[in-house]
C-alpha positions as CSV (number, residue, x, y, z in Angstrom):
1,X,0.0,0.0,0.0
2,X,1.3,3.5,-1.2
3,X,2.0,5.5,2.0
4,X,-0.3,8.1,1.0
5,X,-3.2,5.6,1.0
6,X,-1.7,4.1,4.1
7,X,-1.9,7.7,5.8
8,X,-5.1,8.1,5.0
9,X,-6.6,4.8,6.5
10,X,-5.1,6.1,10.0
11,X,-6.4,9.5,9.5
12,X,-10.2,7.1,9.0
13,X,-9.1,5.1,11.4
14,X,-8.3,7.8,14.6
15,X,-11.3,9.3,13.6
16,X,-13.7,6.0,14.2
17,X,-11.4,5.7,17.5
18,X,-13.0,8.9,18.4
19,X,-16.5,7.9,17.3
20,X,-16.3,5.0,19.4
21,X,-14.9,6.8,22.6
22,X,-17.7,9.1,21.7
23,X,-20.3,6.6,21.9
24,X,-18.7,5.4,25.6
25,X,-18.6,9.1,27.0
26,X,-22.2,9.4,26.0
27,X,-22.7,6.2,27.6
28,X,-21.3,7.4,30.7
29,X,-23.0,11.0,30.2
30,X,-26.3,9.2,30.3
31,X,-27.2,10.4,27.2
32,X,-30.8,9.6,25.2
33,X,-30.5,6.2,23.9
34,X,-31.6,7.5,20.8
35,X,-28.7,9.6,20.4
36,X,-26.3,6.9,20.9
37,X,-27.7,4.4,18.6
38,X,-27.7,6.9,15.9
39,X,-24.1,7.6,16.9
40,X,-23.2,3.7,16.9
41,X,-24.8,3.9,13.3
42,X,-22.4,6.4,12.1
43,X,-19.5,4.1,13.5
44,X,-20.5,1.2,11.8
45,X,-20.8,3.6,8.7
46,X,-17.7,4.5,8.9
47,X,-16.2,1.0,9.4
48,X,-17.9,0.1,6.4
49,X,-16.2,2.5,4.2
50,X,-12.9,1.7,5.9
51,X,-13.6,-1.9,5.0
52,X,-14.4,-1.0,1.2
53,X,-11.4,1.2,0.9
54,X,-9.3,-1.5,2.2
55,X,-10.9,-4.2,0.0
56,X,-10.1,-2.1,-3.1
57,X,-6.7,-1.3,-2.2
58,X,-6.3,-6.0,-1.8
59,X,-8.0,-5.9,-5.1
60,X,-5.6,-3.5,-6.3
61,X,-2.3,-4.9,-5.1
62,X,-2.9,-8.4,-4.2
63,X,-5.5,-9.8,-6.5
64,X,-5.2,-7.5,-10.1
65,X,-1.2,-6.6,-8.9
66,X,-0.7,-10.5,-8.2
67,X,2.9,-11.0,-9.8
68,X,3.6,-7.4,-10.4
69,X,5.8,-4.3,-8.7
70,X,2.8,-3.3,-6.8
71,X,2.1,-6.7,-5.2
72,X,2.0,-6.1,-1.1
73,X,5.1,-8.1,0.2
74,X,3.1,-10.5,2.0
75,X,1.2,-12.2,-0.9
76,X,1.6,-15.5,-1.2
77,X,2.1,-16.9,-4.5
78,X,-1.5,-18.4,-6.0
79,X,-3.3,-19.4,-8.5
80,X,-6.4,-17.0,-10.1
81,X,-8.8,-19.7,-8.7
82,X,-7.5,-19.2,-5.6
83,X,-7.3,-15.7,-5.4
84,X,-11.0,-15.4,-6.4
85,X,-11.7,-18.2,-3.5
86,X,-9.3,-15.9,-1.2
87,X,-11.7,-12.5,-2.2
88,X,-14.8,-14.7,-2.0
89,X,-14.4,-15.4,1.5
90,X,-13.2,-12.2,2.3
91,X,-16.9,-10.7,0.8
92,X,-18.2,-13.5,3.0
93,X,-16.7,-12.5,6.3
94,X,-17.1,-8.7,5.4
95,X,-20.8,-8.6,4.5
96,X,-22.1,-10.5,7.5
């Protein structure tokens, strides 16, 4: 991952840290349930878009890079029917 990209995904990720410590101070706060479930829906929001962005960027470099200069470092070598198995169960696990 190009460390741009890489820098942005921390910049997304800090900020659903801070959504989620939000959600526990209003918690604390005793804040209308109603305000925090809308707040929890706006993490989960965001942590779907972190997973999309990240699922492009393994599409990117690990499935359509596979063999190339922008492969990550840590892909294994495999065949195309197992790099579609390997994104398959990834879509699995992400869309439950």
């Amino acid at each position: 991952m190009k460390e741009e990209k890489r820098k942005k995904i921390r910049a997304r990720v800090n900020r659903i840290s801070g959504q989620v410590n939000g959600v526990a101070k209003m918690i604390e706060e005793d804040r209308y349930c109603l305000d925090i479930l809308d707040q929890i829906a706006a993490v989960r929001s965001a942590l779907d878009s972190l997973g999309v962005e990240l699922l492009t960027s393994h599409l990117e470099t690990c499935v359509m890079g596979h063999g190339c200069a922008d492969e990550h470092e840590d892909a294994k070598p495999r065949s195309q029917e197992e790099l579609l198995e390997e994104v398959r169960t990834v879509l699995q696990r992400f869309l439950k």
